[in-house]
N, C-alpha and C positions, 0 to 999 in steps of 0.2 A: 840855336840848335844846329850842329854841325851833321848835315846829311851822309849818312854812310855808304846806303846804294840808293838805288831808285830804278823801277821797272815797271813796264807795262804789264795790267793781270791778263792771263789766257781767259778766253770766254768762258770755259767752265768755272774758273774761278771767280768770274766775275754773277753767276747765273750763284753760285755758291752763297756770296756776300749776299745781291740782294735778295735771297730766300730768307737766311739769317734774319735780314731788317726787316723786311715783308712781315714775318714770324712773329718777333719781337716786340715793333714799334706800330705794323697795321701801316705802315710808308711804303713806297713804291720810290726805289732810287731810279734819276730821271737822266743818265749820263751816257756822252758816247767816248768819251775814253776812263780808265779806271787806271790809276796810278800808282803803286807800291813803294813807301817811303819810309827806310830804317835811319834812324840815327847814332853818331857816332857817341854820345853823351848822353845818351838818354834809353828808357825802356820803352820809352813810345813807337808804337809802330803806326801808320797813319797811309790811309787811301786816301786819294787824292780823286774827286770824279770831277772831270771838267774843269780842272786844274787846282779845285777847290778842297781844302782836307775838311772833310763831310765824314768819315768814320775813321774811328782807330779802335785798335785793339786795348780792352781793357783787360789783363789777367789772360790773354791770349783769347779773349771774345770780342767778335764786330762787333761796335755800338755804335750810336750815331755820334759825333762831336758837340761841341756848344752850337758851333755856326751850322752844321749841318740839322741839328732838331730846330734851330730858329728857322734855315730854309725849308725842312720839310715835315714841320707841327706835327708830330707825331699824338695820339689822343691815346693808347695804351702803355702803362709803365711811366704814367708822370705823378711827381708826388709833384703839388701846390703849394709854396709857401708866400706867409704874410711879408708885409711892407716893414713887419719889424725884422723879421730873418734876411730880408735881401740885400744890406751890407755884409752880414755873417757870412751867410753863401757864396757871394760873389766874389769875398776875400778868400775861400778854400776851408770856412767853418766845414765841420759837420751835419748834419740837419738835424734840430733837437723836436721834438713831440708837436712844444708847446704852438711851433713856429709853423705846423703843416695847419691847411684849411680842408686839402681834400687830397684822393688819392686816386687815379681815373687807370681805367681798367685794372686788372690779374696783377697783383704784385704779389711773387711767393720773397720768402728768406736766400739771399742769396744773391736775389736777378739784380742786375743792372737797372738804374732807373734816371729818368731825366726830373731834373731837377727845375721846375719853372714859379715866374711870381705870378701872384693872384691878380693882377690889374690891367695886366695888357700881354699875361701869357707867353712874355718872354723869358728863352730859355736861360737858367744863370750857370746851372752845373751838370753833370753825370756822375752820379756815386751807385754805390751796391748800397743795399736795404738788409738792414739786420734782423727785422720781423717782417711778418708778413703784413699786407696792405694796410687790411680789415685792424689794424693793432697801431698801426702809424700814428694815427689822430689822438690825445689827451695830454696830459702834465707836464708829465715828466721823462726825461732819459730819451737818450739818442739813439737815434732809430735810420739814419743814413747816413753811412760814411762816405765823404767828398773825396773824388778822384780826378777830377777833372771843371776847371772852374773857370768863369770867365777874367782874362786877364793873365792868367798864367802861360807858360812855352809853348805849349801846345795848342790853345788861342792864338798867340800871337805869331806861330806860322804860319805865314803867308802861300807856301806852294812852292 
């Protein structure tokens, strides 16, 4: 990915993002520079804290990245999936029903949500949730679309 600009955030806007995370994930971003990075091929937009890209904008909302929810385990807005879904996921699947085990804090229709596996809690994607939390868990029919997954550009920017 061909970087377009790249600037330092002003401290309101940095007080702004982690209010957002704070909000959102129940995380407390832990950075003393905060980085702003557009590209020239791409819709991603991506902070960079302490040189690290830890949040990007999904649909024009902070979230946290793959590597930023594995640095700072976020417990609010994680849907759980099994050992059979985490090829699916990790490839940029969608998340289907049958594949969630649990779903840990507030998930309404709509939110952003980190996507992790059941066994050692690591994180594999960030998708948006098509129903609410409480409706995640049974059968059939997809219920998380994948935006963000481990292995893809935006992984694999380095800073």
């Amino acid at each position: 990915m061909q970087v377009k600009s790249r600037h330092h955030l002003r401290s309101d806007a940095v007080s702004e993002l982690e209010d957002a995370v704070r909000t959102k994930l129940g995380v407390s971003l832990a950075g003393d520079a905060y980085e702003h990075v557009e590209f020239e091929d791409s819709d991603w937009e991506v902070v960079l804290v302490d040189g690290k890209p830890q949040v990007a904008a999904f649909d024009g909302e902070d979230f946290l990245t793959v590597r930023g929810a594995n640095a700072y385990e976020p417990e609010d807005r994680v849907v759980v999936v099994d050992a059979g879904a985490v090829s699916f996921v990790s490839d940029g699947a969608d998340v289907m029903r049958p594949g969630i085990t649990e779903v840990r804090g507030d998930v309404s229709e709509g939110d952003l949500v980190i996507i992790a596996e059941e066994s050692h809690g690591k994180v594999l994607g960030v998708g948006r949730a098509r129903v609410e939390g409480s409706e995640m868990v049974g059968d059939e029919g997809k219920v998380v679309d994948s935006l963000h997954h481990v292995g893809d550009d935006l992984y694999e920017f380095a800073g």
